[in-house]
C-alpha positions in Angstrom: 30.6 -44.8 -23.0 28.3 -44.0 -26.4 25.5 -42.1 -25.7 22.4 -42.8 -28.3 21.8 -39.3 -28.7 22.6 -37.6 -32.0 24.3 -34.7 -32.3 20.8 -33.1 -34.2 19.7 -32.9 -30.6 18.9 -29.7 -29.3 19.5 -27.5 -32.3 18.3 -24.7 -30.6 21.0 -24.5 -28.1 24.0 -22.5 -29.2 27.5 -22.5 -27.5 27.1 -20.1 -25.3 23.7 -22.0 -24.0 26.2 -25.0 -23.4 28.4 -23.3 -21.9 26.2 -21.7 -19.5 25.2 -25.0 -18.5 28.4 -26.0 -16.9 28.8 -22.9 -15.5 25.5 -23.1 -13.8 26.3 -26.6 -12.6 29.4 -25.2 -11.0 27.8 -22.2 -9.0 25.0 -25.2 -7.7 27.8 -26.6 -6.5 29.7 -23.8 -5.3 28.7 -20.1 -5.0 32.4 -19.4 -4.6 32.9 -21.2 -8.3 35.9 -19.8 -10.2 35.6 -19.1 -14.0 37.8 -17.4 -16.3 39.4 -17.3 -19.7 42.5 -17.2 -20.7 44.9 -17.9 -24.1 42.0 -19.2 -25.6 40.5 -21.6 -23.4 37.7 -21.4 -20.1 38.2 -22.6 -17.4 35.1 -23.5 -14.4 36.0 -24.8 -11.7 34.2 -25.7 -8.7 34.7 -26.9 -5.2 32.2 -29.3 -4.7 32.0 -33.4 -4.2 32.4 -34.0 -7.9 30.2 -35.7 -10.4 28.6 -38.9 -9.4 27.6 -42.2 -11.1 23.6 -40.2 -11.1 25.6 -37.1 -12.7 26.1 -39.1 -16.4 22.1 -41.0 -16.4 20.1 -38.6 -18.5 17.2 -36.9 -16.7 18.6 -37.8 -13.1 18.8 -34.5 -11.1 20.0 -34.3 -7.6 18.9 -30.6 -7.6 17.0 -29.1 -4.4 14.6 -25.8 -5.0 17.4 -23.1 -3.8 19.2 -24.7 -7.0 19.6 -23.3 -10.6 19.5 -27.1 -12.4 15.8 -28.3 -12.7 15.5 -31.7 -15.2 19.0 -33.6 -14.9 19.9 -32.9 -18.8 22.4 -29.8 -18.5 25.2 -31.2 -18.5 24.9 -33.8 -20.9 23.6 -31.3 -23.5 25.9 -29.0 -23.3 28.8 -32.1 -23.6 27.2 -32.5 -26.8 26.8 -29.1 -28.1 29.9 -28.1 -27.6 31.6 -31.3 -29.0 30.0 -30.6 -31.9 29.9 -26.8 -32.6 32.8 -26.2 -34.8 33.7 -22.7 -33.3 35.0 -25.3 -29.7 38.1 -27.0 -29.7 38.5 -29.6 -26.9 36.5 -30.1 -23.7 37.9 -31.9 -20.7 36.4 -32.5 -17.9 38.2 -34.0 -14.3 36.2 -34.6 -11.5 36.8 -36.8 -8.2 38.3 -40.0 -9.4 38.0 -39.9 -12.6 37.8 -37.7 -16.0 36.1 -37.5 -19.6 36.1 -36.1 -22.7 33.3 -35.4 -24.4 33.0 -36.4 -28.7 31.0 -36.6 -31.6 31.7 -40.2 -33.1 30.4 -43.0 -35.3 29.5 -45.8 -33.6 27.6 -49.4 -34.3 25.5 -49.8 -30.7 26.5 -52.5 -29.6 29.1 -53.7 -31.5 26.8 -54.2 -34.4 24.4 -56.6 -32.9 21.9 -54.3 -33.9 21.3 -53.7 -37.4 21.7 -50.8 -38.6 21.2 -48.7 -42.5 24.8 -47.2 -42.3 27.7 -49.6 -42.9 29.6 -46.9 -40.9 27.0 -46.8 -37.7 25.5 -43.3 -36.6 26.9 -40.6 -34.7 26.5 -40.2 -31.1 27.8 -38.3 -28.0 30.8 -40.4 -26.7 32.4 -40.0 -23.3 36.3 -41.1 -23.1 36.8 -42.1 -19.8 40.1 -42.1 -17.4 41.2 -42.4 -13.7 42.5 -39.8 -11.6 43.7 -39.3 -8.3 41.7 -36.1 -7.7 39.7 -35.8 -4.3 37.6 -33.0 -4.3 35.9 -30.3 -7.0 35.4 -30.6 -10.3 37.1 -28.6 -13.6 35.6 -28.0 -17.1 38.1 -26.5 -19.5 36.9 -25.5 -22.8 39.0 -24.2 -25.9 37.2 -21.5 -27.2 37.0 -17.6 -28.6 37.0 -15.3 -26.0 33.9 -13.7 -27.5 31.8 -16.8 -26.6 33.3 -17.2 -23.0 32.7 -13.0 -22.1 28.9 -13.7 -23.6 28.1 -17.0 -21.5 29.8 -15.2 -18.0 27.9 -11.9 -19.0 24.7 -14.2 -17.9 25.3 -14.8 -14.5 25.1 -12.0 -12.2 26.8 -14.0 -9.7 29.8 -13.7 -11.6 29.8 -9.6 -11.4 28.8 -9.1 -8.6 30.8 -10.7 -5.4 28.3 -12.4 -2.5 25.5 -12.6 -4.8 22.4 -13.8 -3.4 19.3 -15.6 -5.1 16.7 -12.9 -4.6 13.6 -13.8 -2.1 9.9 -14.3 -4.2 9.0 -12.7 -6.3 12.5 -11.4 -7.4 14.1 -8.0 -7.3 13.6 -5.0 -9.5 17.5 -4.0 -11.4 18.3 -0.1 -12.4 21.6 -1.1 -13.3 22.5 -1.2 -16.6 21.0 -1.7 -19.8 17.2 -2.4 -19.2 14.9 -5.3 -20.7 16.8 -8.4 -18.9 15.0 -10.7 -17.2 17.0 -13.1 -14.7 16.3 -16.3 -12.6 18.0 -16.7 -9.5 21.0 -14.7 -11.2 20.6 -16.7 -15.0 20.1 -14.6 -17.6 16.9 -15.9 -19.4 15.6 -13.3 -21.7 15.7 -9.5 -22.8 12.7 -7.7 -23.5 13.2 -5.0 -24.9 11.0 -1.7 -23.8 10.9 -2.6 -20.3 12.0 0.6 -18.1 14.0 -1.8 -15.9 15.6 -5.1 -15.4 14.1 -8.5 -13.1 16.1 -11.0 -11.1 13.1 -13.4 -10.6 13.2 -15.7 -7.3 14.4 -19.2 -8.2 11.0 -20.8 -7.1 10.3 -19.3 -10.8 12.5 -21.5 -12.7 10.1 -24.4 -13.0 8.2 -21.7 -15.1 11.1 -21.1 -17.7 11.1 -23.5 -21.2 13.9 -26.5 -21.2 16.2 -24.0 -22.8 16.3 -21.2 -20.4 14.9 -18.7 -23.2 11.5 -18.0 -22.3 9.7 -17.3 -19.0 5.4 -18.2 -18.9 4.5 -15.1 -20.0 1.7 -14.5 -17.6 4.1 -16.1 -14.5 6.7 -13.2 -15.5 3.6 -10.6 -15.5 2.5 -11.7 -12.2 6.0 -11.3 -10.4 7.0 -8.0 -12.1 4.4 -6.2 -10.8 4.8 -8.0 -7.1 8.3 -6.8 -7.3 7.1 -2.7 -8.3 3.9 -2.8 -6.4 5.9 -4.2 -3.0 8.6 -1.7 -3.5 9.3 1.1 -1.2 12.9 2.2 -3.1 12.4 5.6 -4.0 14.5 5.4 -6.9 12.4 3.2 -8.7 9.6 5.1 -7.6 11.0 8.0 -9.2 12.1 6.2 -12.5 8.0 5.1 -13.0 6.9 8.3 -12.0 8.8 10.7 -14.0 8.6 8.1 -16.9 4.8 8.6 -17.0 4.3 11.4 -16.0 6.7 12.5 -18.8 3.8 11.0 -21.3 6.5 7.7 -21.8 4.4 4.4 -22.2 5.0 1.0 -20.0 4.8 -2.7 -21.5 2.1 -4.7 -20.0 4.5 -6.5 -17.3 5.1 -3.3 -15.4 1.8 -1.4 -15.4 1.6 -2.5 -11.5 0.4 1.0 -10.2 -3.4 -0.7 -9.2 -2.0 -3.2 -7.4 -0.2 -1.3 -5.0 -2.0 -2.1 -1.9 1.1 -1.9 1.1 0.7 1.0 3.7 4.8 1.7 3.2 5.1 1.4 -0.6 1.6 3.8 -0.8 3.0 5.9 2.0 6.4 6.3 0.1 4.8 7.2 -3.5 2.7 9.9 -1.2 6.4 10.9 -0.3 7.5 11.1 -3.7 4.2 13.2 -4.9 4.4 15.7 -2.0 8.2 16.1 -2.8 8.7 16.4 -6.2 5.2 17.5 -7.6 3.7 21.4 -7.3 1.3 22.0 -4.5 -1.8 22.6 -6.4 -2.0 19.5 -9.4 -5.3 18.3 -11.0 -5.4 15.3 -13.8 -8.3 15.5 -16.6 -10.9 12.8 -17.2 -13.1 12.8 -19.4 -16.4 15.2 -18.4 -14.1 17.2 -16.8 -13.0 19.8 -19.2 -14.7 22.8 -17.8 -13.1 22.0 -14.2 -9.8 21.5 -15.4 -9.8 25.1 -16.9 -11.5 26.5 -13.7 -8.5 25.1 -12.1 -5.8 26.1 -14.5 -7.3 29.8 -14.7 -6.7 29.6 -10.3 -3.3 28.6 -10.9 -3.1 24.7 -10.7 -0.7 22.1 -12.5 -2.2 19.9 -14.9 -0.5 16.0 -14.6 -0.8 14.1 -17.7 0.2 10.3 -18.4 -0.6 10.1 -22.1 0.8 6.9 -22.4 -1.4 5.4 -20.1 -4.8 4.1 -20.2 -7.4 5.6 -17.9 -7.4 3.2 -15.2 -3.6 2.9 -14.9 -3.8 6.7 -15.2 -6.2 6.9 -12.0 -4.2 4.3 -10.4 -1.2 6.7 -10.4 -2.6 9.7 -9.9 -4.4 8.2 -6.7 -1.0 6.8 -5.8 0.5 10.4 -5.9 -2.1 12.0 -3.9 -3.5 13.9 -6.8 -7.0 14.7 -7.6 -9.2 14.3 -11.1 -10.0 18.0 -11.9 -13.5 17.9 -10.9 -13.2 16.7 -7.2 -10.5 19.5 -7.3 -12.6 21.8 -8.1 -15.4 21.2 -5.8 -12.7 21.1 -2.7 -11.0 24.1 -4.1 -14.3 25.8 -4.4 -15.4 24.6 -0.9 -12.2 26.4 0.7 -12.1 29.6 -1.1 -15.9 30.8 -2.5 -18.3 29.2 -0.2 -16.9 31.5 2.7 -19.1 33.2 5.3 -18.3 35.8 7.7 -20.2 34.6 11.4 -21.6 37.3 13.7 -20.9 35.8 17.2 -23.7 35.5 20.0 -21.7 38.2 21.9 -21.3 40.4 19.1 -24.8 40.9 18.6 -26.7 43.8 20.6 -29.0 42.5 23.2 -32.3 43.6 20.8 -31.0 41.4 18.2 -30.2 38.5 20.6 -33.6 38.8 22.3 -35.4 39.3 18.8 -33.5 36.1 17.5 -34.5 34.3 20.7 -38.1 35.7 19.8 -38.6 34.7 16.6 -37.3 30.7 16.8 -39.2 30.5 19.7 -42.1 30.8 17.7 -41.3 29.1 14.5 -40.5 26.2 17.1 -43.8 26.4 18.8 -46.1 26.8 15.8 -44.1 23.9 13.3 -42.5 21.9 16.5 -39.2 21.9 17.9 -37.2 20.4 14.8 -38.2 22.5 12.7 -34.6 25.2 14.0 -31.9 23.4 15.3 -28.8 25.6 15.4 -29.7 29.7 14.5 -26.4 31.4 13.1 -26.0 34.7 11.9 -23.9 35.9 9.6 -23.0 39.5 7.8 -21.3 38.5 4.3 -21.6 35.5 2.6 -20.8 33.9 -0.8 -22.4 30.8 -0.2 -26.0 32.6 -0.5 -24.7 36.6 -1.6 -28.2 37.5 -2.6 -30.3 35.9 -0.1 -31.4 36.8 3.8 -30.6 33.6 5.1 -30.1 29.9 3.9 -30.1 26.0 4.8 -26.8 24.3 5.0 -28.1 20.4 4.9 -24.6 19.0 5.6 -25.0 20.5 9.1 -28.9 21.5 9.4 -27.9 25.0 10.5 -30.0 27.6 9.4 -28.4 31.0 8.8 -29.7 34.4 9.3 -28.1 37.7 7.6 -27.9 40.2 10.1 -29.4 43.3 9.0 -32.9 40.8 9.1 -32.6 41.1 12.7 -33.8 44.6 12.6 -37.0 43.6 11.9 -39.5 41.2 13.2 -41.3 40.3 10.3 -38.5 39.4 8.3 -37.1 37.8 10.7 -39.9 35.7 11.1 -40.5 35.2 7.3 -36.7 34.1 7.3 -36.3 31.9 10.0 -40.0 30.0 8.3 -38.3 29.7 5.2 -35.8 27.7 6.0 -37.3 25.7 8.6 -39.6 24.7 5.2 -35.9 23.6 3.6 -34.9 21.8 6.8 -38.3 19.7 7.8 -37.9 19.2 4.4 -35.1 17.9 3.9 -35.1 15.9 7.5 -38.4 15.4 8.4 -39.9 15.6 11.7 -43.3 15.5 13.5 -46.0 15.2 10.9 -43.8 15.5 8.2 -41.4 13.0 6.3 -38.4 13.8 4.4 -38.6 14.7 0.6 -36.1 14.9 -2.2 -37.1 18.1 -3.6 -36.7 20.5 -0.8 -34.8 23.0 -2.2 -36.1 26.6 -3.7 -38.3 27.0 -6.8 -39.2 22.7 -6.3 -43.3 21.3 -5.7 -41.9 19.6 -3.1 -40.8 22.9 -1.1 -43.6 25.3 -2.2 -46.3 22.4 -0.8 -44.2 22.3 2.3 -44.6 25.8 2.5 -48.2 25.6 1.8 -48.9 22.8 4.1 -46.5 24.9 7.1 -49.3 28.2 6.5 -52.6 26.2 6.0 -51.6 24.9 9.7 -51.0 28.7 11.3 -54.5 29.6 9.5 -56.1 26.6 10.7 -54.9 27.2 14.4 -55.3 31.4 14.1 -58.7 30.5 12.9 -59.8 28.0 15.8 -58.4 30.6 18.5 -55.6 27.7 19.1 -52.3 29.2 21.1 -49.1 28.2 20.2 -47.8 25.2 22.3 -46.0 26.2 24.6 -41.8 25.0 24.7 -39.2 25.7 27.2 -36.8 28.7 25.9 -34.1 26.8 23.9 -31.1 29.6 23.0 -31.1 29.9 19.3 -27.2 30.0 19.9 -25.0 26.7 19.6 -24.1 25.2 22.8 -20.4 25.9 23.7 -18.3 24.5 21.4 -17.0 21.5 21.9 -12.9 20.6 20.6 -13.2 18.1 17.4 -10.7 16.1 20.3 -13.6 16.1 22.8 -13.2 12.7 23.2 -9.9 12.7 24.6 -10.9 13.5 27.9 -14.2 11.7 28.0 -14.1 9.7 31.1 -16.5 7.1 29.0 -13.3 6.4 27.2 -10.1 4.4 28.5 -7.2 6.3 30.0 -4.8 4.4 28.2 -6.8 5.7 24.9 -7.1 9.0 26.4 -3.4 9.2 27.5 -2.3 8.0 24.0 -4.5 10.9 22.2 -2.9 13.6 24.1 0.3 12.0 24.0 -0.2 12.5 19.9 -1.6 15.7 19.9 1.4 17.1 22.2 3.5 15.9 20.2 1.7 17.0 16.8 3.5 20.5 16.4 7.1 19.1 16.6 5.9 16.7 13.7 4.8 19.0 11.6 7.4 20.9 11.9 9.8 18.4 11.2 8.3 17.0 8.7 7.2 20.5 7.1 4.0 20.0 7.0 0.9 22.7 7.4 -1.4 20.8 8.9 -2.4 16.9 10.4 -5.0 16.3 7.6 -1.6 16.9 5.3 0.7 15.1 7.9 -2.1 12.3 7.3 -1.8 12.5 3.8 1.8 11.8 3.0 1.3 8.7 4.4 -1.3 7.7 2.4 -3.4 6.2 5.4 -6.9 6.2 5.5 -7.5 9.9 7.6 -10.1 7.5 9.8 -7.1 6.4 11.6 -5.3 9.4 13.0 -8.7 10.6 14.1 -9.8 7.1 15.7 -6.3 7.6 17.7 -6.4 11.7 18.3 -10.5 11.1 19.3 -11.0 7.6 20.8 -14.0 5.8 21.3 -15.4 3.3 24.1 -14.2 0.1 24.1 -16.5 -2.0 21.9 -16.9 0.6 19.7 -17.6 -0.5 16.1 -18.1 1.7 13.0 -20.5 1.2 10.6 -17.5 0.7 7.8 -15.4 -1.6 10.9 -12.5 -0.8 12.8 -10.5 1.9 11.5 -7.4 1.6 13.2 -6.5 -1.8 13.6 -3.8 -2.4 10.9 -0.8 -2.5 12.8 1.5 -1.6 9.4 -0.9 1.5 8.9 -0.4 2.7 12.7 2.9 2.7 12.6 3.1 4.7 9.5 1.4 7.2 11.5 3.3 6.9 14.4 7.0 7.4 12.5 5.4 10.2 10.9 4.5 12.2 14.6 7.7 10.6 16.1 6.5 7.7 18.3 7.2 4.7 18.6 4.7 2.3 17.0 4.3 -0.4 19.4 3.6 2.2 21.7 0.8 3.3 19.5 -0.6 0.4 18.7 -0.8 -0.9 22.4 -1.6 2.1 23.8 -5.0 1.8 21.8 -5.9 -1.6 21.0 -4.4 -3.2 24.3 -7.7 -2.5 26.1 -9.8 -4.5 23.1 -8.1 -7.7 23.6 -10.2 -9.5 25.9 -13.5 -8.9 23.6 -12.0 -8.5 19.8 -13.1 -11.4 18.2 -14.7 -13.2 20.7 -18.5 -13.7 21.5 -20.0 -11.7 23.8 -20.9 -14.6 26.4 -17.1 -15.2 26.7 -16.2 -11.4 27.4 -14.0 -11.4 30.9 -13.5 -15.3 30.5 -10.1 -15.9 30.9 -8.8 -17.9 27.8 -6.3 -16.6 25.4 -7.3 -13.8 23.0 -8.1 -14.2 19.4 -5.0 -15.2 16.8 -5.2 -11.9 15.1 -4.9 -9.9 18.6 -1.8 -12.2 19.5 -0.1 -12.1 16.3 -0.2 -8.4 16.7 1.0 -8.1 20.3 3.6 -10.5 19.3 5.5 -8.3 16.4 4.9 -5.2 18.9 6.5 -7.2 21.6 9.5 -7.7 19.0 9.6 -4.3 18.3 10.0 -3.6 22.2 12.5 -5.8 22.3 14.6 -4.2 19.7 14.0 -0.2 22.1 15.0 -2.3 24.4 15.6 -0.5 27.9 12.4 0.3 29.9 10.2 -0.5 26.4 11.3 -4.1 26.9 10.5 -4.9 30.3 6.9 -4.4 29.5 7.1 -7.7 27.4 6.6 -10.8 29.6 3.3 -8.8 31.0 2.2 -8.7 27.7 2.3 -12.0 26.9 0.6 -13.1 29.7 -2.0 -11.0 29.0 -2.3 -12.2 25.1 -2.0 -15.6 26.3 -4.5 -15.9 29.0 -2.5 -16.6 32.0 -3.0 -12.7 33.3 -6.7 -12.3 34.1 -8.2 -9.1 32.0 -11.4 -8.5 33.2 -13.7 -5.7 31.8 -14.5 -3.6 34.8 -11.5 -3.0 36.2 -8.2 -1.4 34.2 -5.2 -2.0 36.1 -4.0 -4.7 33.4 -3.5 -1.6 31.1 -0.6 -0.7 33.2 2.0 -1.7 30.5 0.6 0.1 27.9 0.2 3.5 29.9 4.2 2.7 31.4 4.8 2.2 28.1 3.0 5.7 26.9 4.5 7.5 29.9 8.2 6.1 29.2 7.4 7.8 25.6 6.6 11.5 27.4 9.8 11.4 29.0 11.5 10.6 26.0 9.9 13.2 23.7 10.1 15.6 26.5 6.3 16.3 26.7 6.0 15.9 30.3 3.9 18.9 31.7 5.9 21.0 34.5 
């Protein structure tokens, strides 16, 4: 049979290309596909049905998406090339029921009927054709140097390495060996060098390559490199990127991913990495922030560098690492250790400076109104204020007094007016409306101050009194835990009963995990801090933040709970369990029974897998669950005996972690 193709066709392909072809054809056919060389000839043999009638028709391809062939022409081509190349000897090929082999040869199409230029005819691929009893599997056998066989099996990773598997989309990041190749379902498509590591792209890529398996789109290879490192949780390859640029080393354009790292587990395990393997107290320069970064470095801190980034990858990185541009260092650094204030407490006063105190805001109340002091404290040594008698702290609107004031009235007085100015100021109340320039030495504060004494004339001149206010104690009110919530009977049990089950357990985390504090436990895992303090101090149900829900991402819960020790279905259902009947859903339809919102169910259903794989007394829980997602279990909003599973669930955790109270 004379193929009208000449042997010009294709010059790009090599022998090597060819044979890579067939040996391609054989692992679609077989996975278990044998190839070898030996005494100067390979040998690829395959298992499968053999080569049908649609295996010799040029572009006909029986090839399904989990397959390396694409367009039907493999085979064929590579017949051709290799009859051709001079470096091949013979090719055979015997295959169910029959056999070929494959030559270059002049020929006159059909027997000269059609005219032709040559008097010889042209040359053309010819298959030689003959009958064989052979009933399964099919056998290339090619003579040639062992060079070209080593080169053609070097580009199948299937071949070195035994149970190979086409990786899942987008591919699979490769440390081993040299670096720079770039795979397709296990074909060896191109090198690149510069690249820090090597790609096995998923096969759904392959329609992406050129016809010769040389070249990958170039923007389809970006696109999946970076899925493969941003989606990547190996701390080995976290290592080899973070070292590499942190060691000034550049990346090509394919693997600067770091911004598109958006997973809770790959963020939580480059947090890992940081807190591991970087010093405690690092800092990374921007631009404007020169005079920080040498505040910093005079305190002791690490400067990181990536030099052979650009800025944004460089913040990308740095964020992904846990480490701070100098500046925002500074300020935090600054915040901990300068700012500091030594408080006098209420009972370490003397009763004339309590009553004085008392005193004195009682009339600075009276004659500007009762905003105008909020929260009195006193203090003896500050650096916030060193060289002042008091000062206005607008992140809290506490007013401070220094101590020794309280030894006399009138400065007391003139004091506690002062910065009463900076606090009407700055919030407002009564007559008055907030301004921006309320601070010392601005118009805005000396015509508050003005306006405050043109009032106590106006009133001492008229014989007016000062209104008179109930005593209010210039003293906070007892302090209240930053967990008060957790035993607000306003809030759910179940919520309640999963905050103290956390903050029981808290200690043992950090001490297993060696951690100083929970806002560093927190950290490591790179989760949003709203969320451990949404579960330690829960709200109402129906409670909705201004910026949304905080702690609804299951992944990001159960970061936190593996980090404290818990079981994260536990967590997850021991807060959100109570919010199924209403998250979502209108408000009319709030204690209807129906089944609850997609998102809700979805979520119940991977916890209820996760149950199921505790097993034991976690699993039993599951059927009630379901029933509850699905509608068939009334959940009505004024009564909480439906929560049962999730505070069985939170107890069976107590008596695992051994936090049950004596």
């Amino acid at each position: 049979m004379a193929y009208p193709i000449s042997p010009e066709y294709v010059q790009s392909w090599t022998p090597v290309r060819a044979l890579s072809e067939l040996i391609a054809n054989a692992l679609d056919e077989d996975p278990n596909a044998q190839v070898s060389w030996s005494a100067g000839t390979l040998t690829i043999a395959d298992g499968g049905p053999g080569i049908p009638e649609e295996g010799l028709i040029l572009g006909v391809s029986t090839k399904s998406a989990e397959q390396i062939g694409q367009f039907g022409e493999g085979k064929k081509l590579a017949c051709l090339v290799l009859a051709r190349s001079p470096q091949i000897g013979g090719v055979r090929c015997e295959t169910v029921g029959y056999g070929f082999v494959p030559t270059v040869e002049r020929r006159k199409l059909l027997g000269g009927l059609i005219p032709s230029r040559s008097a010889r005819g042209s040359e053309v691929l010819v298959y030689h054709f003959h009958p064989n009893t052979r009933t399964a599997g099919t056998t290339f056998t090619v003579d040639c140097p062992q060079q070209l066989a080593q080169e053609a099996i070097g580009r199948f990773r299937a071949l070195a390495e035994p149970g190979y598997q086409p990786p899942a989309a987008p591919g699979v990041c490769v440390r081993d060996g040299q670096p720079g190749r770039v795979w397709i379902g296990g074909v060896l498509v191109t090198r690149m060098p510069g690249l820090l590591a090597s790609y096995d792209l998923s096969l759904d890529h392959k329609a992406l390559q050129n016809r010769d398996r040389t070249l990958v789109e170039a923007a389809a290879l970006r696109t999946a490199v970076r899925r493969i490192l941003a989606d990547s949780e190996d701390p080995q390859i976290i290592s080899l990127f973070a070292r590499h640029v942190l060691g000034g080393g550049k990346l090509r354009e394919q693997e600067q991913f770091f911004d598109g790292v958006r997973l809770p587990r790959p963020r939580a395990a480059w947090r890992a990495w940081g807190r591991t393997h970087l010093p405690e107290q690092t800092y990374f320069s921007v631009p404007g922030g020169e005079e920080a970064a040498l505040d910093l470095k005079d305190s002791g801190h690490t400067e990181l560098a990536t030099t052979g980034l650009g800025r944004y990858e460089q913040m990308a990185v740095m964020n992904l690492l846990g480490v701070e541009a100098a500046r925002a260092r500074q300020r935090r650094h600054h915040a901990r250790n300068r700012n500091r204030t030594s408080w006098v407490s209420q009972k370490a006063l003397t009763g004339a400076e309590r009553a004085l105190l008392d005193e004195c805001c009682q009339l600075v109340r009276s004659a500007i109104g009762p905003f105008a002091l909020h929260q009195v404290k006193v203090y003896d040594q500050s650096d916030e204020s060193p060289c002042a008698d008091g000062f206005y702290r607008p992140l809290t609107g506490h007013v401070a007094i220094h101590r020794d004031v309280l030894a006399d009235r009138h400065q007391t007085l003139l004091v506690l007016l002062h910065e009463s100015a900076h606090r009407v100021g700055h919030r407002g109340g009564g007559r008055w409306t907030p301004i921006p320039d309320y601070h010392d030495r601005s118009r805005g504060f000396e015509n508050l101050l003005s306006d405050f004494a043109a009032r106590l004339l106006g009133m001492l001149a008229d014989g007016t009194a000062l209104p008179h206010l109930e005593a209010t104690p210039s003293a906070p009110p007892a302090g209240r835990d930053r967990n008060w919530r957790v035993d607000d009977p306003s809030v759910p049990a179940v919520r309640r009963e999963l905050a103290h089950l956390l903050l029981d357990r808290l200690p043992q985390a950090l001490t297993a995990g060696g951690f100083r504090s929970a806002k560093e436990m927190v950290a490591s895992t790179a989760v949003y801090p709203g969320y451990w303090r949404l579960l330690t101090n829960p709200r109402p149900v129906g409670h909705r933040p201004f910026r949304g829900d905080q702690a609804g991402d299951y992944d990001k819960v159960a970061l936190l709970a593996e980090t404290s020790g818990v079981h994260p279905p536990v967590v997850w259902l021991g807060y959100h369990l109570c919010e199924g009947p209403i998250r979502g859903r209108r408000r009319d339809t709030w204690g209807r029974p129906g089944p609850w919102t997609a998102k809700i169910r979805a979520d119940i259903a991977r916890a209820c897998a996760d149950l199921a794989a505790l097993g034991g007394p976690y699993a039993a829980h599951i059927p009630t669950l379901q029933a509850l997602a699905d509608g068939t279990v009334p959940a009505p909003l004024d009564d909480d005996t439906w929560h049962q599973p999730a505070r069985a669930l939170l107890a069976a955790e107590r008596r695992r972690l051994n936090l049950d109270k004596s």
